[in-house]
C-alpha positions, 0 to 999 in steps of 0.5 A: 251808476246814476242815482237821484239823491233828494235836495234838502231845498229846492234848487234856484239854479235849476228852476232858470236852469230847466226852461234853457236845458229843455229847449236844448234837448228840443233842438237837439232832438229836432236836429236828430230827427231831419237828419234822418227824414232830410235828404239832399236838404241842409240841415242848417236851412231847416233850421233857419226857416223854423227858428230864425225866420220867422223872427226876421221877416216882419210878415211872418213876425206878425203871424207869430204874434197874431197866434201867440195871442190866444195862447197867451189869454188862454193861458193866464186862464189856466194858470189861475186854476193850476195854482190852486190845484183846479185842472181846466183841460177843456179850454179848447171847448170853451175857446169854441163855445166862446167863439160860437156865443160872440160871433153868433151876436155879430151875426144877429146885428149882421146889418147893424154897425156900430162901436158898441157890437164889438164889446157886446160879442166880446162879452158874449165870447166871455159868457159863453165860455164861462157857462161851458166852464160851470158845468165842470164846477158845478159836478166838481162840487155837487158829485165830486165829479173830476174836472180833467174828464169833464172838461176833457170831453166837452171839448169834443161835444163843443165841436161837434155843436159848432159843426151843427150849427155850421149846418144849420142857423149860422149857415151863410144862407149864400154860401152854397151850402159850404158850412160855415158863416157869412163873414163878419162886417168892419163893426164886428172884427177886431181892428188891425194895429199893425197895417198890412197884417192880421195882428190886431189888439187883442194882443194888446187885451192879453198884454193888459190882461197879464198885468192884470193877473199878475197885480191879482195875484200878487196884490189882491187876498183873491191871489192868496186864496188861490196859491194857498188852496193849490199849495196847503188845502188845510192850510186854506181850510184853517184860513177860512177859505171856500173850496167851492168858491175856489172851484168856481173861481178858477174855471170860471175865470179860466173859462171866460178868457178862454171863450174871449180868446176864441171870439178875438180868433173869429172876429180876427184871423179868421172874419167868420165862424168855420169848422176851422175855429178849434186850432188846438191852443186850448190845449197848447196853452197848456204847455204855456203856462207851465213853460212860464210856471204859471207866472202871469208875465211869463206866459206872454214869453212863453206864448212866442216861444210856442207861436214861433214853433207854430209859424216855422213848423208852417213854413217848414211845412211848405218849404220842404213838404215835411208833414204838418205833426212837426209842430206837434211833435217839437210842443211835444218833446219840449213839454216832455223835457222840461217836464222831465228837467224840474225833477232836477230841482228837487233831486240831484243827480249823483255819479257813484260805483257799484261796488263789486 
């Protein structure tokens, strides 16, 4: 008979242990499931066009970068208001709002070029997702409303305004009525550091921006504030720290990075605001930063890690025609697992008879 006994401390071999267990539980899982759905297809080629091919053709390497990118700035958002205890689920709202705020600056100066648009739309992707942020903070303090709901259902009110104004005044007015915007001119997209391909830097924005966060929360009393309100809310009370501004600092923070990953994804893959915008990594990015246990640093390993199923998942998809959940279904269960390994840190597992 199995039983859970508690640790008397939490286990440092499981808190490494439990990412790996999980992706092997992931695979191994995977594994289950094209045997029963593959037929006259080897397993073993599967397998290499999900997880290895990616790796080692440098077009498909870049896509994977190229979509780790918003999962990492996304992410190290989240991670902030998960440490103090501030659950922002409504980040893919705000990746929309952001995106929808900067690119609609680009196609205001349509006509206008110069190196000043590019932060101007930046800062507005970074405004737009912040003040979709506020009104979670603001009924969070003022009516105790829970966040989870209000960011949650913001997301589908952020796309659903994206559509409208799709419609209607960001409507490329020589797009035969298709709904979505002209595409940005050179001024306003993200410049290509890697030729011949779609990356471009805001990978380098979120490799700065994780340092960032790490030195803040590391370093800075702003870090102290926001582990001690997630860890010990008394303990931050006796300290002389304001909830409210906790609440505020985190899904601001969190929201503002979200709307910039949602401008970098408009002005870069996609060069134009389309019903397509919303690629769910607001909620992928979920899964990034507690794959890197909210760790700044972390999250850009975890964010590839996450990419790679995205960008094999696709390839997979054409290959061997399997359906486009895949992905969703291998996020999924990896989540699940890992989820379900951390108890392992807290508990052990014991082996015992029952006795007769």
């Amino acid at each position: 008979m199995i039983k859970l006994i508690p640790r008397a401390e939490n286990s440092k071999a499981m808190i490494i242990l439990s990412p790996i267990i999980a992706l092997t539980l992931t695979a191994l899982s995977a594994l289950v499931i094209f045997l029963f759905i593959l037929e006259d297809i080897p397993v073993s080629s599967v397998f290499f066009t999900l997880f290895a091919e990616p790796l080692l053709d440098s077009y498909y390497f870049s896509e994977l970068l190229v979509k780790a990118t918003p999962l990492m700035i996304i992410g190290l958002g989240l991670s902030i208001g998960f440490r103090a205890g501030i659950w922002n689920i409504g980040a893919e709202g705000q990746f929309v709002m952001g995106g929808i705020a900067g690119g609609t600056v680009g196609l205001y100066f349509y006509n206008v070029e110069g190196f000043w648009l590019l932060p101007l739309m930046a800062i507005a992707g970074i405004l737009g997702g912040m003040l979709y942020a506020s009104i979670a903070a603001f009924l969070r303090i003022k009516y105790q409303v829970n966040e989870i709901l209000v960011t949650l259902m913001l997301t589908y009110v952020a796309v659903l305004f994206l559509q409208a104004m799709l419609q209607g005044p960001l409507r490329n007015p020589s797009g035969f009525n298709f709904p979505e915007s002209r595409m940005f001119h050179d001024s306003a997209m993200l410049p290509i550091i890697w030729e011949s391909t779609r990356l471009h830097i805001g990978l380098i924005v979120a490799i700065l921006l994780s340092f960032l966060a790490w030195f803040g929360i590391k370093k800075h009393m702003f870090g102290m504030q926001i582990k001690i309100s997630g860890s010990a809310p008394r303990a931050a009370k006796f300290a002389g720290f304001d909830d409210n501004k906790t609440v505020w600092y985190s899904l601001l923070i969190s929201g503002g990075l979200a709307g910039l990953a949602g401008l970098f994804e408009a002005s870069g893959p996609a060069g134009q605001l389309t019903p397509g915008l919303p690629q769910f990594y607001g909620f992928t990015a979920i899964i990034v930063a507690f794959l890197a246990r909210l760790h700044p640093v972390g999250i850009l390993f975890s964010a590839l890690l996450i990419a790679l199923s995205y960008v094999g998942g696709e390839n997979v998809q054409i290959d061997y025609n399997l359906p486009s959940s895949i992905t969703q279904i291998f996020q999924g269960m990896l989540l699940f697992y890992f989820l379900a390994c951390d108890i392992l840190i807290k508990y052990k597992v014991v082996l015992f008879k029952k006795n007769n």
